[in-house]
C-alpha positions in Angstrom: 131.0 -141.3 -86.7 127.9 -138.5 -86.0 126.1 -140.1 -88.6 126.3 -143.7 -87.6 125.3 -142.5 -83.7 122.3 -141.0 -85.3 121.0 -143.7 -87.4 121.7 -146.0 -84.6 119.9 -143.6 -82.3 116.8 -143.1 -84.7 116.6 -146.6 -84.7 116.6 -147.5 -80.9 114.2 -144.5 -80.9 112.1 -145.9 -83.3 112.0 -149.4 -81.6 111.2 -148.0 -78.5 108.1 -146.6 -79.3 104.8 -148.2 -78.8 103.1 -149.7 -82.0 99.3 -148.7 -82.7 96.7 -151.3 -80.9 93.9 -151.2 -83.5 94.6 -152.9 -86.6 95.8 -151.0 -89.8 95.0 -151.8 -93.4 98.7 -151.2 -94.9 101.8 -151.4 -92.9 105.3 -151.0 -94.2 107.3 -153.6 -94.6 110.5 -153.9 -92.3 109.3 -151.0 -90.9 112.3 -149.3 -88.5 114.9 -150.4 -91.5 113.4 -148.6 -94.1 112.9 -145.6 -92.6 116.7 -145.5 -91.1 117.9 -146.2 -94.1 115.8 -143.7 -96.3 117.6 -141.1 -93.7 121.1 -142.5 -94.1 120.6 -142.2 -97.6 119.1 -139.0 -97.6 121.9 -137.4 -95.4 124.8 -139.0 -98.4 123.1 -137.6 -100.7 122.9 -133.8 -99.0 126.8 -134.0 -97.9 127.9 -134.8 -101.7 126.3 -131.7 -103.1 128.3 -128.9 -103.9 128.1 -125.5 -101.9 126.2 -123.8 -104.2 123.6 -126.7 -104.8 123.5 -126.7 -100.8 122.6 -122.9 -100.8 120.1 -123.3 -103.3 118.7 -126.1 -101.3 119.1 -124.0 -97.9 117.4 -121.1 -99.2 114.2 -122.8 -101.1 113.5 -125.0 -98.2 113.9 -121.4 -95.9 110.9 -120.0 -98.7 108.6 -122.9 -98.4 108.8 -122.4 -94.8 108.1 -118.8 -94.6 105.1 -119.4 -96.9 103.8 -122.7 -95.3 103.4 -121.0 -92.1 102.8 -117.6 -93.2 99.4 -119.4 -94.8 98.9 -121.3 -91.8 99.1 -118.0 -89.7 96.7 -115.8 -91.6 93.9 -119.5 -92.4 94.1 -120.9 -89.4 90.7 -121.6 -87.8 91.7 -120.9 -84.7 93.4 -117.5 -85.6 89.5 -116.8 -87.1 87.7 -117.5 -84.0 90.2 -115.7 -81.9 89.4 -112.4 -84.4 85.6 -113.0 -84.3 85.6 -113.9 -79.7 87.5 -110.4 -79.5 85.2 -108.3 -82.3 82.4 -109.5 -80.2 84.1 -108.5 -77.1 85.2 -105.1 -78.3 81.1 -105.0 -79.7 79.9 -105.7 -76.4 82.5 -103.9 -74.5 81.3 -100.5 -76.3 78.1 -101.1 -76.0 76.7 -102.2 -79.5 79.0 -98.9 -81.1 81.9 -100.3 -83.7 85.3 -99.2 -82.2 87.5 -96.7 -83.7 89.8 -99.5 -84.3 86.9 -101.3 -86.7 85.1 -99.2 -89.5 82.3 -99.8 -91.0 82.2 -99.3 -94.5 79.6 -100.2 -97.2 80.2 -101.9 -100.2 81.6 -100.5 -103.3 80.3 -101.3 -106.7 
C-alpha cells in the first residue's frame, strides 16, 4: 500500500518536472521507469534483510554521513574565506596587533 503511493507518487513527481531545453549528449532510456523501478527495487530489497543486516546498514550509512560532512565542514571554501574575512577583520579591528585569540608562532624545525 505505502509503497505503491510512493512509486506512483515519485513518478507523477518525476513527470511533472520540466525536461532540460539544451540538448544533452546521453539521455536514459525510458527515463521516469527506470528510475521508479530502481527505487521499488531498492526498497524490496532493504525490507527482506534481516534486523541485524538492517543495523549494520543503519549505522554505516550514519558513519559515512558524519564523515562526508564533517569533511565538507572543516574544506569547504566558503568556511575558508569566512576564517580569512574575520582574521582580517579582527587584524584591522586591533589595529595591525594579532589578537589574543590568534598567536603568532614561528616555525619549528
Amino acid at each position: 500500500g505505502c509503497l505503491s503511493f510512493l512509486s506512483l507518487l515519485f513518478l507523477w513527481v518525476r513527470f511533472k518536472l520540466k525536461a532540460t531545453e539544451r540538448q544533452l549528449s546521453f539521455r536514459s532510456p525510458a527515463k521516469p521507469f527506470v528510475q521508479g523501478f530502481s527505487i521499488v527495487l531498492n526498497m524490496l530489497l532493504l525490507f527482506h534483510l534481516e534486523g541485524r543486516a538492517l543495523l549494520q546498514l543503519a549505522l554505516y550509512a550514519l558513519l559515512g554521513v558524519v564523515i562526508y560532512f564533517g569533511y565538507g565542514i572543516f574544506n569547504s571554501k566558503l568556511t575558508a574565506e569566512k576564517r580569512a574575512a574575520s582574521v582580517s577583520t579582527e587584524m584591522a579591528s586591533s589595529g595591525g596587533m594579532a589578537s589574543s585569540s590568534v598567536q603568532n608562532k614561528a616555525p619549528t624545525t
